[in-house]
C-alpha positions as CSV (number, residue, x, y, z in Angstrom):
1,X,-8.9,5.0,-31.5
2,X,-9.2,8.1,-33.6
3,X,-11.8,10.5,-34.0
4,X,-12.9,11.8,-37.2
5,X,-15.4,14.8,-38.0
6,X,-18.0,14.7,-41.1
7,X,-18.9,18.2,-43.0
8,X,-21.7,18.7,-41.2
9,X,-20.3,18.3,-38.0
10,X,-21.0,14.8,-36.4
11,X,-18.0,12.8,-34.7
12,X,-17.7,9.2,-35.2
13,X,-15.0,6.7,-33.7
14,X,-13.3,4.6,-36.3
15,X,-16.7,4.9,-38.8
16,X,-19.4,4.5,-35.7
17,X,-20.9,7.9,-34.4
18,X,-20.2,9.0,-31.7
19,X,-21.6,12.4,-31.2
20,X,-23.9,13.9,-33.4
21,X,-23.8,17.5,-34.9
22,X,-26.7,19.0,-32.9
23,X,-28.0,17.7,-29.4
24,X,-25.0,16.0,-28.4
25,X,-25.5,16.1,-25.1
26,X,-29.0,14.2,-25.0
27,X,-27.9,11.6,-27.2
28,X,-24.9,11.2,-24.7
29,X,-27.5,10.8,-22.0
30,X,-30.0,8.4,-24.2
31,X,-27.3,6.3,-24.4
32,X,-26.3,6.0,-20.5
33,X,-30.0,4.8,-20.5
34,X,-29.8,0.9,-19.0
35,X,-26.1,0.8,-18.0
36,X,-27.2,1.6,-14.3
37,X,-25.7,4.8,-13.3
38,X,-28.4,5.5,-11.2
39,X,-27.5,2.1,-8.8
40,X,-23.9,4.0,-7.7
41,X,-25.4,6.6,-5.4
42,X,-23.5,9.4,-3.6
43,X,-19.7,8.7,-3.2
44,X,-19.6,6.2,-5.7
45,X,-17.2,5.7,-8.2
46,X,-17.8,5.6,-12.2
47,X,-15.6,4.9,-14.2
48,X,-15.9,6.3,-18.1
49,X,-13.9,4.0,-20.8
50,X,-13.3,6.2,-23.6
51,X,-13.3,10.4,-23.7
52,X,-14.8,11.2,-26.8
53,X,-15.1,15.0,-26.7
54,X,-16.6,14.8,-22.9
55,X,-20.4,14.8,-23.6
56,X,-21.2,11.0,-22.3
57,X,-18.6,12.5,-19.1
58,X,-21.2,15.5,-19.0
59,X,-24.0,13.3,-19.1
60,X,-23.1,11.4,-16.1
61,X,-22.2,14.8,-14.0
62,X,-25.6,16.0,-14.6
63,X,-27.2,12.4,-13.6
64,X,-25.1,11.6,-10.6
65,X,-23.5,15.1,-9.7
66,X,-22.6,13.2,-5.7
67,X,-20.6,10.5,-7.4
68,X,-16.9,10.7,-8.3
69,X,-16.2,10.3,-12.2
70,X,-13.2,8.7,-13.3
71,X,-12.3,8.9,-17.0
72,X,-9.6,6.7,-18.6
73,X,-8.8,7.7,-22.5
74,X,-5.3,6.1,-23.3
75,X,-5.5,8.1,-26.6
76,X,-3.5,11.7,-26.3
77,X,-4.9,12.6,-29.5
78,X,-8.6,12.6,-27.9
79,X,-7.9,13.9,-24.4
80,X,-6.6,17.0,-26.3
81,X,-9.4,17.2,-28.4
82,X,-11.8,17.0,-25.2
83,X,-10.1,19.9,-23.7
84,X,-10.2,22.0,-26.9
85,X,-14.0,21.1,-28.4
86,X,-16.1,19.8,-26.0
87,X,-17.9,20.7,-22.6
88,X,-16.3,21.8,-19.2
89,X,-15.4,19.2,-17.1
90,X,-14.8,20.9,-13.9
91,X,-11.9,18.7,-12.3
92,X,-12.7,15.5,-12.9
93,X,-9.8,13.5,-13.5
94,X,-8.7,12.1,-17.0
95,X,-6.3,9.4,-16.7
96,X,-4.2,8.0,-20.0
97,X,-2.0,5.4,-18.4
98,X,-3.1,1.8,-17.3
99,X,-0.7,1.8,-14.5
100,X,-2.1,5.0,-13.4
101,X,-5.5,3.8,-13.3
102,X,-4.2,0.9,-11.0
103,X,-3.3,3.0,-8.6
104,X,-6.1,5.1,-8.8
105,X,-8.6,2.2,-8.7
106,X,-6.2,0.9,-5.2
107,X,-6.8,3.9,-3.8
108,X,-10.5,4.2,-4.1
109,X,-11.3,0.5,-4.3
110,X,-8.2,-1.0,-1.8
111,X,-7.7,1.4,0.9
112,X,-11.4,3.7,1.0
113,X,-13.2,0.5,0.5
114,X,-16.9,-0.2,0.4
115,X,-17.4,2.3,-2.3
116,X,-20.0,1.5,-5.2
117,X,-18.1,1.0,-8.2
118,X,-19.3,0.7,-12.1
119,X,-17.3,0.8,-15.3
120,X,-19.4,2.5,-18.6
121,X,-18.6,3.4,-21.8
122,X,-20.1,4.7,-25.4
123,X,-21.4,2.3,-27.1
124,X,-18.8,3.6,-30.2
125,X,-16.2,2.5,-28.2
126,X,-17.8,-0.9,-26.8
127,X,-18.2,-1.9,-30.5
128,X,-14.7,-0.1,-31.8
129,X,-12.7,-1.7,-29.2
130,X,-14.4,-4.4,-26.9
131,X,-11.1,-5.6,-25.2
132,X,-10.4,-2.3,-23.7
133,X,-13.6,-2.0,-22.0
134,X,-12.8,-5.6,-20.6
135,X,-9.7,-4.9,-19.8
136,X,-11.0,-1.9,-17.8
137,X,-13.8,-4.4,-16.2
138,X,-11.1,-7.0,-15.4
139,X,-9.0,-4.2,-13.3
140,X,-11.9,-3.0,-11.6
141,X,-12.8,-6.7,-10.4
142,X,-9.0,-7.4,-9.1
143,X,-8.8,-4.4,-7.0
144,X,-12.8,-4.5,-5.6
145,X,-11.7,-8.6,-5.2
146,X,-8.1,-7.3,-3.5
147,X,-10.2,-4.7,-1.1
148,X,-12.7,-7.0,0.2
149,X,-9.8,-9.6,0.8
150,X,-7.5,-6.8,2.7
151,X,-11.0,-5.8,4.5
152,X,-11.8,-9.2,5.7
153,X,-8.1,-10.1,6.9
154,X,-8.1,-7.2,8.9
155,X,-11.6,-7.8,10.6
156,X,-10.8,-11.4,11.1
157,X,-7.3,-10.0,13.1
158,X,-9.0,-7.0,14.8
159,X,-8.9,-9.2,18.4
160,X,-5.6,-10.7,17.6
161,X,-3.7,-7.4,17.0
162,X,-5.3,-6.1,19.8
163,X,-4.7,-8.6,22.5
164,X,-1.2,-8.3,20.6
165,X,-0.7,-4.6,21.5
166,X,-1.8,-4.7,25.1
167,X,0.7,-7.2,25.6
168,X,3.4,-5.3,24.4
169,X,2.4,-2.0,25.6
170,X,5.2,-2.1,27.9
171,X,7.9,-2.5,25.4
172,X,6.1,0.9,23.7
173,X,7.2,2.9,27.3
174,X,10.4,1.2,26.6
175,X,11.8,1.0,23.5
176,X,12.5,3.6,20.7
177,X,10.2,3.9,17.6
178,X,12.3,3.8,14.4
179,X,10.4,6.0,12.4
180,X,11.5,9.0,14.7
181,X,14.9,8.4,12.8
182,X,12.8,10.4,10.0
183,X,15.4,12.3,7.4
184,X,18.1,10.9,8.9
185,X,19.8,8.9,6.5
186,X,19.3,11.8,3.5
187,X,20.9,10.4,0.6
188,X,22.4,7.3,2.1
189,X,22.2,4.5,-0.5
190,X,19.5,0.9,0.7
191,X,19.9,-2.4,0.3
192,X,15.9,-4.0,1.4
193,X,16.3,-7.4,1.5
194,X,13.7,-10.0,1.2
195,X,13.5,-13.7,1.3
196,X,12.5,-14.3,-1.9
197,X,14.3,-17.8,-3.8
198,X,16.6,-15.6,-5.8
199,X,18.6,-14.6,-2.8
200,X,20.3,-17.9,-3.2
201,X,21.8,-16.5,-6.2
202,X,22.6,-12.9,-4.7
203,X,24.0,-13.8,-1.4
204,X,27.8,-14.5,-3.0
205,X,27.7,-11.4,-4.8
206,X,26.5,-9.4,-1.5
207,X,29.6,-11.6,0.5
208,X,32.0,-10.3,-1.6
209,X,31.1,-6.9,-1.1
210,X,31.8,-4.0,1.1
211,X,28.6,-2.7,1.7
212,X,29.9,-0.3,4.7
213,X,28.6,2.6,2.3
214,X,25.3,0.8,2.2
215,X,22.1,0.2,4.8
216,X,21.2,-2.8,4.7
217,X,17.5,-3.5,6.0
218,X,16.4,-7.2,6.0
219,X,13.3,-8.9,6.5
220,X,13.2,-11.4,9.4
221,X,12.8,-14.3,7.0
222,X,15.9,-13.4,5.3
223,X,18.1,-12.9,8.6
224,X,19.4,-16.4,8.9
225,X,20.2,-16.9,5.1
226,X,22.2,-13.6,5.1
227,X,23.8,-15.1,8.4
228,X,24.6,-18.2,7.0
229,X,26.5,-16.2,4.6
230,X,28.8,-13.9,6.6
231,X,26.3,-10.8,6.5
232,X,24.7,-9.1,9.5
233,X,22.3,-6.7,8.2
234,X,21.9,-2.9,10.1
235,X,18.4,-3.9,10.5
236,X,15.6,-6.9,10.7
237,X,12.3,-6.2,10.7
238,X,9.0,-8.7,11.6
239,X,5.5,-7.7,11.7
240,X,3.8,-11.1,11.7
241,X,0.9,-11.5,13.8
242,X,2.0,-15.5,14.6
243,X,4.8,-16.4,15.7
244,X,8.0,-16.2,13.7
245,X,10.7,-15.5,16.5
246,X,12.8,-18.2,15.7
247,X,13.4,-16.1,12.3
248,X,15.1,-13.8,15.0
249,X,17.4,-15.9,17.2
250,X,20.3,-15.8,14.5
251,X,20.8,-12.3,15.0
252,X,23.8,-10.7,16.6
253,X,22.7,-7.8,18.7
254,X,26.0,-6.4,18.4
255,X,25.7,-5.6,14.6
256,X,22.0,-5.7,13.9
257,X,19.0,-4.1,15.8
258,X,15.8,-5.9,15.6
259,X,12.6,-4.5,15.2
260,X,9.1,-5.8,15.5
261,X,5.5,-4.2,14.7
262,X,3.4,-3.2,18.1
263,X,0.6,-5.5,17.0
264,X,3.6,-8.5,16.0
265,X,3.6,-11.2,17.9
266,X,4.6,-11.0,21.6
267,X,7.4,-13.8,21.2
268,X,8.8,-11.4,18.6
269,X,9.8,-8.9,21.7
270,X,10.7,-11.9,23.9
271,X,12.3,-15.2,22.5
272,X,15.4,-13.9,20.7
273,X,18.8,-11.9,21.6
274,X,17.0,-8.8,22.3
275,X,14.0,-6.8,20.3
276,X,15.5,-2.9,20.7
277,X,13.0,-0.6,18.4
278,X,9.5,-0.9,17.8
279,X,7.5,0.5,14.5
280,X,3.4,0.4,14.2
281,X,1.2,-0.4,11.0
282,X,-2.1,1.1,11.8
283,X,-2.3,5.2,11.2
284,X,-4.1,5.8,14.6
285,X,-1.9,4.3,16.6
286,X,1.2,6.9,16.3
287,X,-1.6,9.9,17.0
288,X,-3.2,7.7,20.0
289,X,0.5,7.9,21.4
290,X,1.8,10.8,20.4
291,X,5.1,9.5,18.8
292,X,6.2,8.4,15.5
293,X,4.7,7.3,11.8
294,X,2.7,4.2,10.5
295,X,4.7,2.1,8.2
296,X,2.6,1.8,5.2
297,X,3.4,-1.8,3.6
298,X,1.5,-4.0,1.4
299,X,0.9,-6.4,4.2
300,X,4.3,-7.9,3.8
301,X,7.5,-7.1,6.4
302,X,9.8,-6.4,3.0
303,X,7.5,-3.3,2.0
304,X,7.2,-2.1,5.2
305,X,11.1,-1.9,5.2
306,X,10.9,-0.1,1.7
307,X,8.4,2.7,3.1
308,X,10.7,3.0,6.7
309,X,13.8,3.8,4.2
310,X,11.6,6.3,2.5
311,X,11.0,8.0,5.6
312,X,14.2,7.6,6.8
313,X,15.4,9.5,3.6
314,X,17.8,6.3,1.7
315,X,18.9,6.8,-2.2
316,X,18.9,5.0,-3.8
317,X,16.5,2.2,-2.6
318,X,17.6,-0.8,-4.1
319,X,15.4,-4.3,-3.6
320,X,17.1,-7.7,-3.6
321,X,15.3,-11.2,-2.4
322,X,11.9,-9.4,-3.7
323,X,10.7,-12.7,-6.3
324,X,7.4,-12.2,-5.1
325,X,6.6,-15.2,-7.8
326,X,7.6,-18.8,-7.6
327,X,11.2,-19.3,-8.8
328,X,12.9,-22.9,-9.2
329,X,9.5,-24.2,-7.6
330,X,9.9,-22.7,-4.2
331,X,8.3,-19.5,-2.7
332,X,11.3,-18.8,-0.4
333,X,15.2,-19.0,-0.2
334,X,16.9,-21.8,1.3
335,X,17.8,-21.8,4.8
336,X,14.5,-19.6,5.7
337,X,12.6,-21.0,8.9
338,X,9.9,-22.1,8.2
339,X,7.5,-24.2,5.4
340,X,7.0,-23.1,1.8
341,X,3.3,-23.0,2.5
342,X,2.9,-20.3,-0.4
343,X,4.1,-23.1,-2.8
344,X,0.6,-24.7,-2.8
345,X,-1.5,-21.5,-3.3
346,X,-3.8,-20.9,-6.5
347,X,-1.5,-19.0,-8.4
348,X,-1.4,-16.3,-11.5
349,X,0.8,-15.7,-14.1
350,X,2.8,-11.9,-14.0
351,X,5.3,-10.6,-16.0
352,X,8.7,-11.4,-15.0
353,X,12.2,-10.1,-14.8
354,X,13.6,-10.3,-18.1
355,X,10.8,-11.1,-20.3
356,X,8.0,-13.5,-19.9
357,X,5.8,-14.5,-17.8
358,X,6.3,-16.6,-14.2
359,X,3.7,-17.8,-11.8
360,X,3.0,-16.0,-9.2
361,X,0.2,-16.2,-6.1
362,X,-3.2,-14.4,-5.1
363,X,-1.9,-13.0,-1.8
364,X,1.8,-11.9,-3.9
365,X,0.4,-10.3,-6.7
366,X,-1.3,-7.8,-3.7
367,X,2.3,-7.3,-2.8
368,X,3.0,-6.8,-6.5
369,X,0.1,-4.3,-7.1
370,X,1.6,-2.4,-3.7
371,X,4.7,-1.6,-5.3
372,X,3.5,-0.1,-8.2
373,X,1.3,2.0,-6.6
374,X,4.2,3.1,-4.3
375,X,6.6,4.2,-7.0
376,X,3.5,5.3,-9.0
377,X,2.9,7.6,-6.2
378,X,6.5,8.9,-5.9
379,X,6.8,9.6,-9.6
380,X,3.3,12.0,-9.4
381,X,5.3,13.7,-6.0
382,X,8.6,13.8,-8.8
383,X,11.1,14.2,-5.4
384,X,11.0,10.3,-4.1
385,X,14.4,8.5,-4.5
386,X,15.9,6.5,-7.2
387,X,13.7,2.5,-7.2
388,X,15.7,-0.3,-8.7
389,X,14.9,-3.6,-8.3
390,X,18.1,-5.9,-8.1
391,X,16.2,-9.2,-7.5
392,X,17.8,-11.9,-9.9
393,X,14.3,-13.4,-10.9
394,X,10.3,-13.2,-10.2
395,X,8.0,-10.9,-10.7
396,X,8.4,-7.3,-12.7
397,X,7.8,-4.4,-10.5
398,X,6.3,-1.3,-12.5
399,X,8.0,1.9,-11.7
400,X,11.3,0.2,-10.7
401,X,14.5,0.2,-12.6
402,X,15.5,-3.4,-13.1
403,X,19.1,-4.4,-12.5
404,X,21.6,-6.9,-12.1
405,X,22.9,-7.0,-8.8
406,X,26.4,-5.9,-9.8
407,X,25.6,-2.7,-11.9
408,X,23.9,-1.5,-8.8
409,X,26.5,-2.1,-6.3
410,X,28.3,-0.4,-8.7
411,X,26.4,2.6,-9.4
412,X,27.0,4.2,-5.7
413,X,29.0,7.3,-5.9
414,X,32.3,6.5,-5.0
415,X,32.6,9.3,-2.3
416,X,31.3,7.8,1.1
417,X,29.7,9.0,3.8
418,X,30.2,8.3,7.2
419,X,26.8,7.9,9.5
420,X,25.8,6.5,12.6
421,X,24.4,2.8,12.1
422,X,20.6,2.5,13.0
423,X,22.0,0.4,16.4
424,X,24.1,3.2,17.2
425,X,21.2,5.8,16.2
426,X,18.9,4.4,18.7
427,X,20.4,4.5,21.4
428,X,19.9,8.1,20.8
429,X,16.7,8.4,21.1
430,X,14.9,8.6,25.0
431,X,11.9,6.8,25.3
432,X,8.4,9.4,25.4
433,X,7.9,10.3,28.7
434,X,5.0,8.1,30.2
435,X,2.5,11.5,30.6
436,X,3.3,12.4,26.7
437,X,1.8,8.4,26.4
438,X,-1.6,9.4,28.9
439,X,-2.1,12.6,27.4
440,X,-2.2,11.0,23.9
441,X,-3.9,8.1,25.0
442,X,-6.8,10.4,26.8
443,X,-7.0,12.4,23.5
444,X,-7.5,8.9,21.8
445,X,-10.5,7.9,24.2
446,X,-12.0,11.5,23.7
447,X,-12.1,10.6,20.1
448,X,-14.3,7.5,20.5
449,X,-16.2,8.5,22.4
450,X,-17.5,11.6,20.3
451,X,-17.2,8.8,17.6
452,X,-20.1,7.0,19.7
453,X,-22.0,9.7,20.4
454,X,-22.4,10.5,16.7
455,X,-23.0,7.1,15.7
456,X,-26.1,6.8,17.6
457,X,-27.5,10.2,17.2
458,X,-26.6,9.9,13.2
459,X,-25.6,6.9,12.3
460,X,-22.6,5.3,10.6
461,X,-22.9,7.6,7.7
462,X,-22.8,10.7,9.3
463,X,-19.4,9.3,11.2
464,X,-17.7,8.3,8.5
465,X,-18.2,11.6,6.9
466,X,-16.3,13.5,9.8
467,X,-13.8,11.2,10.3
468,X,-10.6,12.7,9.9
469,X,-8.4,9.9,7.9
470,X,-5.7,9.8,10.9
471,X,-8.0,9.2,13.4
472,X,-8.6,6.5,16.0
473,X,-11.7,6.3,14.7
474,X,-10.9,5.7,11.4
475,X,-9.3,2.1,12.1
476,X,-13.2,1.0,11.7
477,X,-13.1,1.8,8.2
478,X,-10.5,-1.4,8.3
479,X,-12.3,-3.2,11.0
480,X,-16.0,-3.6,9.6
481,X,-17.0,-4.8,6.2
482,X,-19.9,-2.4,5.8
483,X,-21.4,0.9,6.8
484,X,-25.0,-0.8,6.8
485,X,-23.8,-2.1,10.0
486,X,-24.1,-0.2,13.0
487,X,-24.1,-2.9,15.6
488,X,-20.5,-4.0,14.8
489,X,-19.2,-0.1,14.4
490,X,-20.4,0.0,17.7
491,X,-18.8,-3.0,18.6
492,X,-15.7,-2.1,17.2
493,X,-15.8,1.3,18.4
494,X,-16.4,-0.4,22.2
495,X,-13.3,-2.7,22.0
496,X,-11.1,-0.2,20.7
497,X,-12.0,2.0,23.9
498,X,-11.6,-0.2,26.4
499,X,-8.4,-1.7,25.0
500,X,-7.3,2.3,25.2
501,X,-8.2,2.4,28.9
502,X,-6.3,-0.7,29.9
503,X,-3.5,0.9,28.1
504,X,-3.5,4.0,29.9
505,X,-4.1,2.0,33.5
506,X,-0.2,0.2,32.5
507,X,1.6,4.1,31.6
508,X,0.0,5.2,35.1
509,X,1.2,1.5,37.0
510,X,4.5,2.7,35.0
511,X,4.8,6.3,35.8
């Protein structure tokens, strides 16, 4: 995609002009003219395939100042030539990497959804390369298609995570939340262990080792295969709203604590050797009780694990069991409770570990497109941990280092550490005080109710605007599919306050 410049001063892309010599700037705008810039609106997001020298990016500003531009120019040559020739820019953001552009498309279109979106481009660069544009238009559709998916889960579980959380406020007055274990295990080497069909392969190797120097955190799902082999992982964690218990019962709670989400499944607490430490998913719900971190995860239990050995400070962070794909026909490794329901899903092709492609599912891919965001995100921050991803087959992770299971075993430092296991760590940590609990829980109800107050003097608008994004109220951004509704924000907004008072009736009956 190179740029060329005639003697009198007119740009063309690959022989088709691009910017004339004189009035580049209104040609730029003539040719926005139809591809329906106007229709995004305030907030919206536009993305701009192809740089040029910034005059079609200039255009847009001046026609849609409110919206947010997004340019993606995968040619370094050009960006620089933008920066040095053509018109200021301000800050808008110039993005050269398709991997970076996922992410930044997640972010906007995944987890900020309801957002107008619309991809344009020069017409030079529709006619020089038409398969970039496409490609840009194809990415835009997955994550709009993944946001409205994650939106409409979440609605559709709004009740059920509630009625969950009431009825396991009591083990939150109880029981420790792991994530106050923050920075604790600085430098400690991970082993996150998923369920994945591969593990059938890696569960020798992981017998035959001493992994003393390691923490191992599993998913629930993978706690009776790594039984069945002699291992007893530090930690198993579940976060499913149905019941998966039984995934539990294996456990021994002498060498593994088990932890469930606040808005899991009750049984999860309740029909296995003992449930000992607690973590929560949605970002309110640490401020509305004063304690702790959300677990961010890609609405599987295996990323949540990933993100709690981030915070717990683990490096390297090595994955193992994570196929995410379907490998030797199945979706799961042997010995899992449970049905290989996944196996009948409409499925995708990705690439896969070690060249190739492998099939792969709708709801998988999501967990795919999380973990590239994740280590996309802890490259830009340049201090996250070492990623590798051991699994012996599936899906490609972006961002990860890919090994065999043996080079990373064998890549720890050979000097060890000695630390407190997460079942001895706990027991460390005193449950909050029940008033710490009120007080935040009061806080919380203050919250939505100034969140109601707005709504009806200003409408759903005005409270989205002056949400802060750790809010209570904020959770309605997940809860309702769009802001032209202000009967269900209200709704919402209505069930999430009396669920808070019935709460903080059970910390009084407890105090």
């Amino acid at each position: 995609m190179e740029l060329s410049q005639t003697s009198e001063g007119a740009w063309f892309l690959e022989g088709r002009p691009l910017h004339p010599a004189r009035g580049a700037l209104a040609a730029a705008r003539a040719e926005l003219v139809g591809q329906g810039v106007e229709a995004v609106g305030p907030g919206g997001l536009v993305v701009l395939v192809g740089q040029g020298l910034g005059w079609h990016a200039r255009a847009l500003l001046d026609q849609e100042p409110e919206a947010n531009l997004l340019i993606y120019e995968p040619n370094s040559r050009t960006r620089a030539l933008a920066a040095a020739l053509g018109p200021d820019l301000g800050a808008v953001e110039v993005i050269g990497q398709e991997n970076d552009l996922l992410a930044r498309l997640a972010q906007v279109l995944v987890y900020q959804t309801g957002r107008r979106v619309l991809v344009v481009s020069a017409p030079a660069y529709r006619e020089a390369h038409p398969d970039l544009y496409q490609q840009v238009e194809k990415l835009v559709a997955e994550q709009v298609q993944r946001g409205r998916v994650d939106q409409l889960n979440r609605a559709a579980k709004r009740g059920q995570w509630l009625a969950h959380l009431e009825e396991n406020f009591r083990f939150l007055l109880e029981y420790p939340d792991i994530t106050r274990l923050a920075g604790r295990y600085c430098g400690v080497p991970a082993l996150v262990v998923g369920a994945g069909p591969s593990l059938d392969q890696s569960l020798p190797l992981l017998a035959q080792q001493d992994l003393t120097p390691w923490l191992t955190i599993a998913a629930a799902s993978a706690l009776a295969p790594l039984v069945a082999a002699g291992l007893h992982p530090d930690l198993a964690m579940a976060l499913e709203a149905k019941d998966e218990s039984r995934q539990l019962i294996v456990a021994d709670p002498k060498r593994t604590l088990l932890a469930a989400a606040s808005s899991a499944h009750p049984h999860h607490f309740r029909n296995q050797p003992g449930c000992r430490a607690l973590f929560h998913l949605s970002p309110w719900l640490p401020k509305a009780l004063g304690q702790g971190a959300p677990l961010a995860n890609g609405g599987h239990v295996t990323s949540a694990a990933f993100t709690l050995a981030l915070l717990w400070g683990c490096d390297p962070i090595v994955l193992v069991g994570q196929d995410l794909a379907f490998c030797q026909g199945r979706a799961y490794a042997r010995g899992r409770p449970g049905s290989d329901e996944l196996a009948v899903a409409p499925t995708r092709s990705v690439p896969a570990i070690g060249g190739g492609e492998v099939e792969t599912s709708v709801v998988m891919a999501g967990y795919i497109d999380w973990y590239r965001e994740a280590a996309a995100y802890l490259t830009q921050r340049r201090t996250g941990p070492r990623l590798v991803n051991a699994t012996a087959q599936g899906a490609w992770l972006p961002g990860f280092e890919h090994l065999d299971l043996k080079t990373a075993l064998e890549s720890l430092p050979t000097q060890r550490r000695s630390f407190a296991r997460p079942l001895e760590a706990v027991r460390q940590l005193a449950p909050p005080p029940a008033w710490q609990i009120g007080q935040a829980l009061s806080q919380a109800r203050s919250d939505l109710r100034q969140g109601l107050n707005l709504l009806e003097r200003h409408g759903v608008a005005a409270l989205r605007q002056s949400t802060p994004p750790d809010s209570v109220v904020a959770e309605l951004w997940d809860l309702t599919d769009k802001a032209e509704h202000p009967e269900r924000t209200r709704a919402v907004l209505a069930e999430l306050s009396q669920a808070m008072t019935r709460m903080a009736e059970m910390v009084y009956a407890h105090a």
